[in-house]
C-alpha positions as CSV (number, residue, x, y, z in Angstrom):
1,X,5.0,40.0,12.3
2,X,5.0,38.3,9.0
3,X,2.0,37.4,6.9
4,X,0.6,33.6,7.3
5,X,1.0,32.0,3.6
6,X,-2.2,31.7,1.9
7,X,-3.5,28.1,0.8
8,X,-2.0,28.3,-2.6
9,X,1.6,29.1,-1.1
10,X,1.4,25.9,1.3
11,X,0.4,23.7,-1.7
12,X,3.0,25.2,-4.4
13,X,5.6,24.2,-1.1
14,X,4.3,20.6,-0.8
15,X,4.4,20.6,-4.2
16,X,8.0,22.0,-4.4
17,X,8.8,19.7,-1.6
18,X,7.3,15.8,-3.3
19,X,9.4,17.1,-6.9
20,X,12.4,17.8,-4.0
21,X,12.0,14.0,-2.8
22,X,11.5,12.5,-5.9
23,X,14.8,14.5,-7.4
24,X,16.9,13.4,-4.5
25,X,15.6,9.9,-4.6
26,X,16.7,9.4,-8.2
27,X,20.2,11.5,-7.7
28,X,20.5,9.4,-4.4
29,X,19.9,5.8,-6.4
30,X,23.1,5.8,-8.4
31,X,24.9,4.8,-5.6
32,X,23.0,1.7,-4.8
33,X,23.0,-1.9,-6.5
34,X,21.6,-2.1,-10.0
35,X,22.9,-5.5,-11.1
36,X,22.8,-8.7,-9.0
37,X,24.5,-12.3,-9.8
38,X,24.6,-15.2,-8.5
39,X,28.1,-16.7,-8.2
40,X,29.0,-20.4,-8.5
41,X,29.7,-20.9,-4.8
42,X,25.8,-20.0,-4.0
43,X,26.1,-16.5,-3.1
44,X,25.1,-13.3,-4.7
45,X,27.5,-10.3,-6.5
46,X,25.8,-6.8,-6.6
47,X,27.0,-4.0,-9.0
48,X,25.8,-0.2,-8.0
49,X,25.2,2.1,-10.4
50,X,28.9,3.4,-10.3
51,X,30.6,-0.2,-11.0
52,X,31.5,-0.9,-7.4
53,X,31.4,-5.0,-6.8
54,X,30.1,-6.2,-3.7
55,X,28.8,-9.8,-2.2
56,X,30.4,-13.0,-2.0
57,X,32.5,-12.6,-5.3
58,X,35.8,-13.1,-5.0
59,X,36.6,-9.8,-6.9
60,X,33.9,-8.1,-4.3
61,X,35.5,-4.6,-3.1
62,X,36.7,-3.5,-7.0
63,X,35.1,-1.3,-9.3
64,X,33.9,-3.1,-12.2
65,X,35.2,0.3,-14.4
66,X,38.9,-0.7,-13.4
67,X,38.7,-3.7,-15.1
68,X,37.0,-2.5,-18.8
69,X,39.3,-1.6,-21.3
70,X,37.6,-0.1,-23.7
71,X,33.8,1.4,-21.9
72,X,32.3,2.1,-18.7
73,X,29.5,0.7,-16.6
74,X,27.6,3.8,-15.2
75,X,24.3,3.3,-15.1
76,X,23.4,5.3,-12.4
77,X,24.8,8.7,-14.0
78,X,21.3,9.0,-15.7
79,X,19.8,9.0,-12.0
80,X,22.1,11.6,-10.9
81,X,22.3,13.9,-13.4
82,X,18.5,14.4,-14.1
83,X,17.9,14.2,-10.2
84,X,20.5,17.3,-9.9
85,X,18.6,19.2,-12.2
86,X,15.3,17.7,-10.5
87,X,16.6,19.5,-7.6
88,X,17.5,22.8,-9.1
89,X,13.8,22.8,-10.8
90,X,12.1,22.1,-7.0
91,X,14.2,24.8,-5.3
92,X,13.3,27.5,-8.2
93,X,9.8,26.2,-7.8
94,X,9.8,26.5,-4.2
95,X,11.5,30.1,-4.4
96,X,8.5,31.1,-6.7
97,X,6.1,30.0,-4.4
98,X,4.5,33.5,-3.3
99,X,4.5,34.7,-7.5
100,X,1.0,35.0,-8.9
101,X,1.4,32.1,-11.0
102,X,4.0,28.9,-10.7
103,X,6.3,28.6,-13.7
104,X,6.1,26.3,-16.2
105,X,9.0,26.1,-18.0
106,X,10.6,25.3,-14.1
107,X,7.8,22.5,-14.6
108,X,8.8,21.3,-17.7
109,X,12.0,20.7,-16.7
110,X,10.4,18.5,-13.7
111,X,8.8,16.5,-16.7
112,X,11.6,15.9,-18.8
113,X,13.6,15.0,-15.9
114,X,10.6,13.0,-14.2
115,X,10.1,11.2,-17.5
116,X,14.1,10.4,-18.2
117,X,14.6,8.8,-14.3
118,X,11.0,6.8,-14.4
119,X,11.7,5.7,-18.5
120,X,15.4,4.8,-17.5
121,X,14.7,3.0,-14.0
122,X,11.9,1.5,-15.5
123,X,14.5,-0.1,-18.6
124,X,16.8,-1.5,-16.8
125,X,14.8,-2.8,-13.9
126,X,12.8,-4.5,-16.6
127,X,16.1,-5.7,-18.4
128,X,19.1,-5.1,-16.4
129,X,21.5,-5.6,-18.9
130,X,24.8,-7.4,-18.9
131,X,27.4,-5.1,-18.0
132,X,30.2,-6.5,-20.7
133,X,30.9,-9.3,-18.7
134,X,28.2,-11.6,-17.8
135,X,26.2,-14.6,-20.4
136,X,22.8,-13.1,-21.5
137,X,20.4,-14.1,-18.3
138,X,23.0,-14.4,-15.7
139,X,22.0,-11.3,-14.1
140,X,18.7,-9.7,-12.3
141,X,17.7,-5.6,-11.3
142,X,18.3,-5.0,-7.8
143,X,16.7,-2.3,-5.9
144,X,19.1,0.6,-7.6
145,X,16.8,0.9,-10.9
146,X,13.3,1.0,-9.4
147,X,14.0,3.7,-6.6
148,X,15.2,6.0,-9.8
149,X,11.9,5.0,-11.5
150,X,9.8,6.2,-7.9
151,X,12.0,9.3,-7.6
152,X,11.1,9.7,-11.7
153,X,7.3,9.1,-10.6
154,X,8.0,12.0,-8.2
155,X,8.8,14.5,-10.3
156,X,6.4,13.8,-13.0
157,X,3.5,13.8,-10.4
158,X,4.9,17.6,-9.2
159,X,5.2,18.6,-12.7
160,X,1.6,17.4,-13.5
161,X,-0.3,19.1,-10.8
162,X,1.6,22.7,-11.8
163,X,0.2,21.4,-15.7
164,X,-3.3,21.3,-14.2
165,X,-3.5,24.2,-12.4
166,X,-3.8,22.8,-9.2
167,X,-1.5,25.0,-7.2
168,X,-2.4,28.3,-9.4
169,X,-4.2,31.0,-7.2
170,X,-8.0,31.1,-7.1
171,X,-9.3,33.5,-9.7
172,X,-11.5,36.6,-7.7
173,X,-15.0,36.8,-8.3
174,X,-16.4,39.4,-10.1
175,X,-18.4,42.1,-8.8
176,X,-20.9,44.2,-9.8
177,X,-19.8,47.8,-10.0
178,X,-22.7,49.5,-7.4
179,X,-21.7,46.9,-4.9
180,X,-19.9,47.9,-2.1
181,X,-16.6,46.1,-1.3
């Protein structure tokens, strides 16, 4: 028969679990549109973060990359790479759960990453950018940029409560030394 977790343990795992989300959320948002356009026939041209076209366009079903001679557009490599690592950070902090203290170096990864998604979402949702191809103000943010800022959000939040000692255990009270246990 195994021991029930104590109240510390089931927090740490919810706390593993919300820096899991937001890591996956951000990896998990390079894949959908970050750039939108509106074409001269009325309709709409998405770009996800990997250069894939999509819409009404008549070059809708290429990669935007196989046209660029001399760059890439990528934008959503920033989502995946700091979401991995998100990831890695939430499963060590998960595995740690039962230790007498979290770690914080596993939480200040969760920060940096946290911090890079949500200031990167945040940048080009608020200016989107280009892409090498379109006239400054021709584009808009579509969806792809704010979920990386929410999974960001995520994994600062995780990071923060291991920072403020939330999830640490509760520290025993003392006793007197004629007291009987």
């Amino acid at each position: 028969m195994h021991a029930r977790p104590d109240r510390t343990t089931r927090v740490r795992h919810g706390t593993a679990a919300v820096a899991a989300v937001g890591a996956v959320i951000a990896a998990l948002s390079s894949f959908l549109p970050w750039l939108g356009a509106d074409t001269e026939d009325g309709g709409t041209t998405s770009i996800t973060g990997w250069g894939s076209i999509s819409g009404t366009s008549s070059i809708a079903g290429t990669n935007l990359n196989d046209v660029m001679d001399a760059w890439t557009y990528r934008p959503g490599v920033i989502g995946l790479v700091f979401g991995g690592i998100g990831v890695v950070a939430a499963i060590a902090m998960a595995a740690t759960a039962g230790s007498p203290r979290p770690h914080r170096i596993t939480a200040a990864v969760l920060t940096v990453s946290g911090l890079i998604c949500l200031g990167w979402g945040l940048l080009r949702g608020i200016s989107p950018g280009e892409a090498g191809v379109f006239d400054v103000g021709e584009t808009f943010a579509q969806v792809g940029p704010w979920v990386t800022a929410v999974g960001g959000l995520l994994m600062t939040a995780a990071a923060v409560v291991v920072f403020a000692r939330r999830i640490d255990p509760p520290v025993p009270t003392a006793r007197r030394g004629i007291q009987p246990r």
